[in-house]
MMTF fields as JSON, N, C-alpha, C and O atoms, coordinates in Angstrom:
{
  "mmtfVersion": "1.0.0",
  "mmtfProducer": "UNKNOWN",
  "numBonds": 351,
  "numAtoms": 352,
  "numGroups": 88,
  "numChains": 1,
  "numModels": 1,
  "chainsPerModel": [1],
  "groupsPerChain": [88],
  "chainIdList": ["A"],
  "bondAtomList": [4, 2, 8, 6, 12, 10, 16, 14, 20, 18, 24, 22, 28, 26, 32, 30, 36, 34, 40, 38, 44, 42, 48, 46, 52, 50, 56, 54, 60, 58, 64, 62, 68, 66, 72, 70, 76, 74, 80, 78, 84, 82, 88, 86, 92, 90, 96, 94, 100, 98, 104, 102, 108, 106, 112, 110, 116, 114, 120, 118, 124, 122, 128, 126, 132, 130, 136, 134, 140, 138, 144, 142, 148, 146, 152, 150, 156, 154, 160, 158, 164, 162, 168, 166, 172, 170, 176, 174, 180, 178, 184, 182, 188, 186, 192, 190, 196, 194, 200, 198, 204, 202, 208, 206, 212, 210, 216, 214, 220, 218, 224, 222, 228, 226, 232, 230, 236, 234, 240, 238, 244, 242, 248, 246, 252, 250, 256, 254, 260, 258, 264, 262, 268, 266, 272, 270, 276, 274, 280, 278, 284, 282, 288, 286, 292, 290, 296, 294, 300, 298, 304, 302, 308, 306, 312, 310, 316, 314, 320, 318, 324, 322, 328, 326, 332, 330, 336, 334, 340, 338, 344, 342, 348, 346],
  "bondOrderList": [1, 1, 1, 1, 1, 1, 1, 1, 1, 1, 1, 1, 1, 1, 1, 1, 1, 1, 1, 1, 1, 1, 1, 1, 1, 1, 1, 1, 1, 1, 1, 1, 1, 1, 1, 1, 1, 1, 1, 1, 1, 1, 1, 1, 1, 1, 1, 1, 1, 1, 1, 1, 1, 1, 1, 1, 1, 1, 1, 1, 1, 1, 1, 1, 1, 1, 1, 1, 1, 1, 1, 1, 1, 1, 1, 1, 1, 1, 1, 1, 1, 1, 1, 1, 1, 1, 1],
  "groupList": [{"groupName": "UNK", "atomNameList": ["N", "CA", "C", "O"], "elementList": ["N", "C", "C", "O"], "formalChargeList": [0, 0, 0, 0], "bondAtomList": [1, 0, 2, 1, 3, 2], "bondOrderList": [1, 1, 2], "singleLetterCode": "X", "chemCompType": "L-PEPTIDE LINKING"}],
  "groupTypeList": [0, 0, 0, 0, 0, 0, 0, 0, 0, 0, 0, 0, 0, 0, 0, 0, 0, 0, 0, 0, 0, 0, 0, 0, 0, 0, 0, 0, 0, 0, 0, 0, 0, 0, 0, 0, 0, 0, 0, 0, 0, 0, 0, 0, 0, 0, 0, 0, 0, 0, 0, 0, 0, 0, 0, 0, 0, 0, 0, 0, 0, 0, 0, 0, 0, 0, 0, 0, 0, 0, 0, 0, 0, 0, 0, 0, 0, 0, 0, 0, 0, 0, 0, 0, 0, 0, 0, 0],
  "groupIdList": [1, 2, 3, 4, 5, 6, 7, 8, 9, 10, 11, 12, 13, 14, 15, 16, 17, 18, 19, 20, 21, 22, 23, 24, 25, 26, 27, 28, 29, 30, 31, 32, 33, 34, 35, 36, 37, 38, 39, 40, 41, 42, 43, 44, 45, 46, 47, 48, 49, 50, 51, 52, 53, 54, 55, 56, 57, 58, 59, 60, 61, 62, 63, 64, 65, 66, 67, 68, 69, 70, 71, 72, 73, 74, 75, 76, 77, 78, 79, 80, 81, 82, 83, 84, 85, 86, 87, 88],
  "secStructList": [7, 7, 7, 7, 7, 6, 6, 6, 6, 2, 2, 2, 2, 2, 2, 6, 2, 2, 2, 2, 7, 1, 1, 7, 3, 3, 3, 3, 3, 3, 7, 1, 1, 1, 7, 3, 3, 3, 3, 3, 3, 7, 7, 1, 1, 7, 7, 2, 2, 2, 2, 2, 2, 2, 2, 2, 2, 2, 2, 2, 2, 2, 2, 6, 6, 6, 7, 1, 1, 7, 7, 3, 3, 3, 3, 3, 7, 1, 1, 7, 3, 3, 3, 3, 3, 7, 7, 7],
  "xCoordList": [5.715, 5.318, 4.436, 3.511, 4.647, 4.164, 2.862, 2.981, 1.581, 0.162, -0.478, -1.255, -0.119, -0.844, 0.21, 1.21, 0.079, 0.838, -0.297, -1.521, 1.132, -0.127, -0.812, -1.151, -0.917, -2.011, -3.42, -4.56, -2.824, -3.719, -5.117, -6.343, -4.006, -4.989, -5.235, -6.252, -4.917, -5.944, -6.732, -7.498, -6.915, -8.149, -8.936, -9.94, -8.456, -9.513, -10.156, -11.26, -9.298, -9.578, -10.875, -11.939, -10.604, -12.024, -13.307, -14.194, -12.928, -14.281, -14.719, -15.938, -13.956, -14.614, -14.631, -14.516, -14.78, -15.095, -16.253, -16.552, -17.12, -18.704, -19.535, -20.737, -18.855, -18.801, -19.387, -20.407, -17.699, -18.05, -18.279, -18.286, -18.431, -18.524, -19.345, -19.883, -19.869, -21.67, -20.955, -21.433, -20.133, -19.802, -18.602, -18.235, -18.035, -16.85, -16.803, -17.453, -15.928, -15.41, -13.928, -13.196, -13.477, -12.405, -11.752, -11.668, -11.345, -10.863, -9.69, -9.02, -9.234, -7.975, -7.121, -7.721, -6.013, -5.239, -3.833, -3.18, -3.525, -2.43, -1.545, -1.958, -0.416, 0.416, 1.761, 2.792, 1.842, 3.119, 2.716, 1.782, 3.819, 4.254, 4.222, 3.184, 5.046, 5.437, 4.706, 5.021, 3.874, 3.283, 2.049, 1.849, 1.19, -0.325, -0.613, 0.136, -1.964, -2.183, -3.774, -4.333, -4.571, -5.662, -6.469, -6.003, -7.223, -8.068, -9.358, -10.215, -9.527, -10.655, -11.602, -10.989, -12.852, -13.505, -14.496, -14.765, -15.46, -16.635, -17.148, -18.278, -15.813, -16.469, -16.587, -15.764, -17.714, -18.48, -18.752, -19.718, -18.188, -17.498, -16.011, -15.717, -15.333, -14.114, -13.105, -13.092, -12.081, -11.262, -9.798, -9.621, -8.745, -7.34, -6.508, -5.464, -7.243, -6.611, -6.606, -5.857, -8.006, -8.54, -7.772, -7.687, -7.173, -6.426, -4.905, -4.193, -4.583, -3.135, -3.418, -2.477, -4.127, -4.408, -4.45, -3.825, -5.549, -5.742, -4.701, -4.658, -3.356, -2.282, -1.365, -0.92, -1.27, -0.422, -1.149, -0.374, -2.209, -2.682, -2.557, -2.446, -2.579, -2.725, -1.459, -1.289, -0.101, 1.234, 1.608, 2.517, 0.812, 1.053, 0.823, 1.492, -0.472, -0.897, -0.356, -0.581, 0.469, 1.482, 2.796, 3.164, 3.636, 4.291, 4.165, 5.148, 2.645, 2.71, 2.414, 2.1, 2.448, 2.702, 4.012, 4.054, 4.961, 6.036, 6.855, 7.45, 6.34, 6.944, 8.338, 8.483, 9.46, 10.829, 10.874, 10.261, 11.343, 11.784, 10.829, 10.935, 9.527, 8.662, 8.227, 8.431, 7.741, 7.52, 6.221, 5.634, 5.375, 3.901, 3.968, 4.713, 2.961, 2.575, 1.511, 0.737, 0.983, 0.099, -0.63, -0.482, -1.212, -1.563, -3.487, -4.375, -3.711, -5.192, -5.143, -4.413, -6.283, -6.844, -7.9, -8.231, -8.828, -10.139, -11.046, -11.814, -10.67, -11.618, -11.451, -12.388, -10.668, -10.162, -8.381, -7.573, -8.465, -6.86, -6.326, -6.847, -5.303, -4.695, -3.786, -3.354, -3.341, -2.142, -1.221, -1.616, -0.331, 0.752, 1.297, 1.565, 1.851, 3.243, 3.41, 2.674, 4.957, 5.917, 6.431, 7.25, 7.332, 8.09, 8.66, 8.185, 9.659, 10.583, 10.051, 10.475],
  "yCoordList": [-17.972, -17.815, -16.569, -16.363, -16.011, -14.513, -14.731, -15.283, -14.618, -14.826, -13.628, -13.721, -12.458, -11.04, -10.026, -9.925, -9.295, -7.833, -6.558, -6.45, -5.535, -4.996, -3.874, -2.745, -4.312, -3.632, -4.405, -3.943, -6.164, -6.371, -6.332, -6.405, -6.182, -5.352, -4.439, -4.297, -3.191, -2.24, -2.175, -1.216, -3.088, -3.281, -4.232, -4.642, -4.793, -5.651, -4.949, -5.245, -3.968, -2.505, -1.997, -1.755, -1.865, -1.31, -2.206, -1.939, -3.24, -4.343, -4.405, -4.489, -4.383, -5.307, -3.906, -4.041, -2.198, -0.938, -1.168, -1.166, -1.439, -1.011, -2.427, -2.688, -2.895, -4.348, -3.798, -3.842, -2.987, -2.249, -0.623, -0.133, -0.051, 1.483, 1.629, 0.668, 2.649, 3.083, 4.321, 4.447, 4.816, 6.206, 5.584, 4.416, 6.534, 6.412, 5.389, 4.351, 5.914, 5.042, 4.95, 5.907, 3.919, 3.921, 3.711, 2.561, 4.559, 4.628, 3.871, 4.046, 2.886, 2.321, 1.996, 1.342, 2.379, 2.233, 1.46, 1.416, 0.888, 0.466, 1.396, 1.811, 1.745, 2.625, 1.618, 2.186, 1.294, 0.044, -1.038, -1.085, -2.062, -3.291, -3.092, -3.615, -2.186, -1.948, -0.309, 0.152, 0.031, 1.785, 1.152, 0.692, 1.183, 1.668, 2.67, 3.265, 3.29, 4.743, 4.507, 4.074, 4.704, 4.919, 5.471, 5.317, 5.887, 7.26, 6.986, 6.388, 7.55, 6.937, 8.834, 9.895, 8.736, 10.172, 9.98, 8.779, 10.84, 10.418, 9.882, 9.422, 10.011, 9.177, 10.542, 11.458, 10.491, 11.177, 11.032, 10.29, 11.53, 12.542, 12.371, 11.217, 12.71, 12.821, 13.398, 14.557, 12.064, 12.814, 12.209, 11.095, 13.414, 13.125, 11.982, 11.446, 11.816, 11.044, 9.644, 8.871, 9.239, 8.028, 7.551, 6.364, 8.756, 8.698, 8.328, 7.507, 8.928, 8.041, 6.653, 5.872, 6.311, 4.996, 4.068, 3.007, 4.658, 3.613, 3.485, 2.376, 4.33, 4.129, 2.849, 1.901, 3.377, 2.54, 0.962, 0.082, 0.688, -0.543, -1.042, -2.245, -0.042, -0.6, -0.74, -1.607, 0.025, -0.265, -1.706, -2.292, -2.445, -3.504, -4.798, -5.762, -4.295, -5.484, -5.491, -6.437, -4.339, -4.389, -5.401, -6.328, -4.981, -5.889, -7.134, -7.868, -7.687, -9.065, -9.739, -10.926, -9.288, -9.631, -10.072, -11.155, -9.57, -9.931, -8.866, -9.074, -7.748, -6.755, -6.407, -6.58, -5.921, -5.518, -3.801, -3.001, -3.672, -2.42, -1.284, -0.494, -1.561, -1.193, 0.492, 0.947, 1.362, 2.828, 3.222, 2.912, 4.14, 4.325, 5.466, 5.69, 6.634, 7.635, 8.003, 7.298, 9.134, 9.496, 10.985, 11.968, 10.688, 12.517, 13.074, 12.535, 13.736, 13.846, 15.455, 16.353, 15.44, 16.576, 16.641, 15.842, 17.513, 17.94, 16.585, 15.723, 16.834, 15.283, 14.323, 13.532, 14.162, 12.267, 12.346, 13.224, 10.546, 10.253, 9.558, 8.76, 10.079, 9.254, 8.7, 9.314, 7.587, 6.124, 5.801, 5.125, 6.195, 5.583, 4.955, 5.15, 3.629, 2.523, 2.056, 2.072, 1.537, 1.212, 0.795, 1.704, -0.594, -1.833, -2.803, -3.107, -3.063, -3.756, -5.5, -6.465],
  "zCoordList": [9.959, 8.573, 8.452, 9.238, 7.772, 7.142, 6.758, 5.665, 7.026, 6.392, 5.772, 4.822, 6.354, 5.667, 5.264, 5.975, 4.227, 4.783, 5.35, 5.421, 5.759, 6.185, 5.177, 5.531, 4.115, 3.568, 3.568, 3.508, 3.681, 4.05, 5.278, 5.368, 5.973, 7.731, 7.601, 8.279, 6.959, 7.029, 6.229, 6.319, 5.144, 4.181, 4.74, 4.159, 6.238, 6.658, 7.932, 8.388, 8.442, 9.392, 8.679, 9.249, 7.268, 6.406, 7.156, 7.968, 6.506, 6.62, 7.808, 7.957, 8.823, 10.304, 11.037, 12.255, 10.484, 11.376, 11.922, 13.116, 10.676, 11.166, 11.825, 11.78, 12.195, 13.719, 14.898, 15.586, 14.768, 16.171, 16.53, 17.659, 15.478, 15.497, 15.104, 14.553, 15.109, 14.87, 13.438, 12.31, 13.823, 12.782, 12.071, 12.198, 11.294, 10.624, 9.32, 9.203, 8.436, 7.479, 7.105, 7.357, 6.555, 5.955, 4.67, 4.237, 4.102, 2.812, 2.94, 3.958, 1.915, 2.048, 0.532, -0.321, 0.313, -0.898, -0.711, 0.332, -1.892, -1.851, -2.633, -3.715, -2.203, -2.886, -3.423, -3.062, -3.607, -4.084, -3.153, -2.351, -3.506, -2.831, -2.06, -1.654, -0.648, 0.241, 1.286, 2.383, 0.455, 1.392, 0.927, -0.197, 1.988, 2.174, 2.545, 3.32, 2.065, 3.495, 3.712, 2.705, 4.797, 4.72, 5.769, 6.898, 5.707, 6.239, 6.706, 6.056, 8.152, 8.635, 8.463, 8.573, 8.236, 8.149, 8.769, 8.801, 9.498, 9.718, 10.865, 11.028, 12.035, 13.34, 14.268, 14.252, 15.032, 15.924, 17.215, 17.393, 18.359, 18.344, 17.702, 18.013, 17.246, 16.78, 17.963, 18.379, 18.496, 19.372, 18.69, 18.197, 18.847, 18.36, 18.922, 18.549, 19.837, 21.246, 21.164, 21.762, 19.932, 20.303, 18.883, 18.569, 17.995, 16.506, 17.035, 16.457, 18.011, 18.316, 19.131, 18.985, 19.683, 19.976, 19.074, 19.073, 17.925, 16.616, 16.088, 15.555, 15.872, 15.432, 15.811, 15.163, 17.534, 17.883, 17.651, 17.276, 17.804, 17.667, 16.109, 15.876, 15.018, 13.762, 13.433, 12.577, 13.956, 14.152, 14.642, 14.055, 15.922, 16.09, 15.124, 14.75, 14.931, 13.852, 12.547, 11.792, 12.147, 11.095, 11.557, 10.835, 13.267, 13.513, 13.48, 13.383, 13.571, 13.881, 12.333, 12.417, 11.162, 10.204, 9.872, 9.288, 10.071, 10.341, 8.749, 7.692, 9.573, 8.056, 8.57, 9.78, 7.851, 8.087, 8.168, 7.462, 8.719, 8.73, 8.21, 7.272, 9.489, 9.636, 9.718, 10.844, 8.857, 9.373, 9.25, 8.213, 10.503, 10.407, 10.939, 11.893, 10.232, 10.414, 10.402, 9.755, 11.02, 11.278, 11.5, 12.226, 10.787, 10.751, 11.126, 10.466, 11.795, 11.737, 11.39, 11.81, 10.395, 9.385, 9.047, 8.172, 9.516, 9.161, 9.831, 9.403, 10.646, 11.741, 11.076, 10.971, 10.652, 9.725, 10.41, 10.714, 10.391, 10.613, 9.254, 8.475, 9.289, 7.687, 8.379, 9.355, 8.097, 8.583, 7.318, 6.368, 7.388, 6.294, 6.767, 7.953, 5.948, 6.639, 5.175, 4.189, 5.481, 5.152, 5.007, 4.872, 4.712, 5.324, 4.047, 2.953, 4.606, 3.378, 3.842, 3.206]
}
């Protein structure tokens, strides 16, 4: 049974950052039914490295929602990562 989408996890990615991170924030939007995007700014040191990690992990927790035909991107710009996904 389906309990979240994932716009809902990364609006809960918002809430539960500053848990465990000392820096950073996250901006988070819903763009339709189906596209979220949201943007982390502000974490120190800022490495690209640790922005494809957060991906692949926020990619998972989109899978385990149980979204269809799932797509996530990722882009880092001006020391922020932006995350788009997708899913029918």
């Amino acid at each position: 049974m389906r309990m979240a989408s994932p716009s809902y996890i990364l609006e809960r990615s918002r809430d539960y950052w500053g848990r465990f991170y000392d820096t950073g924030a996250w901006h988070v939007e819903r763009l339709g039914g189906n596209h979220t995007r949201g943007e982390l700014r502000g974490v120190d040191p800022f490495d690209p490295l640790f922005a494809r990690y957060l991906h692949a992990y926020i990619y998972r927790m989109f899978e385990l929602t149980g979204a269809k035909d799932l797509q996530t991107r990722y882009e880092v710009r001006d020391e922020a990562m932006i995350m788009h996904g997708e899913w029918s």
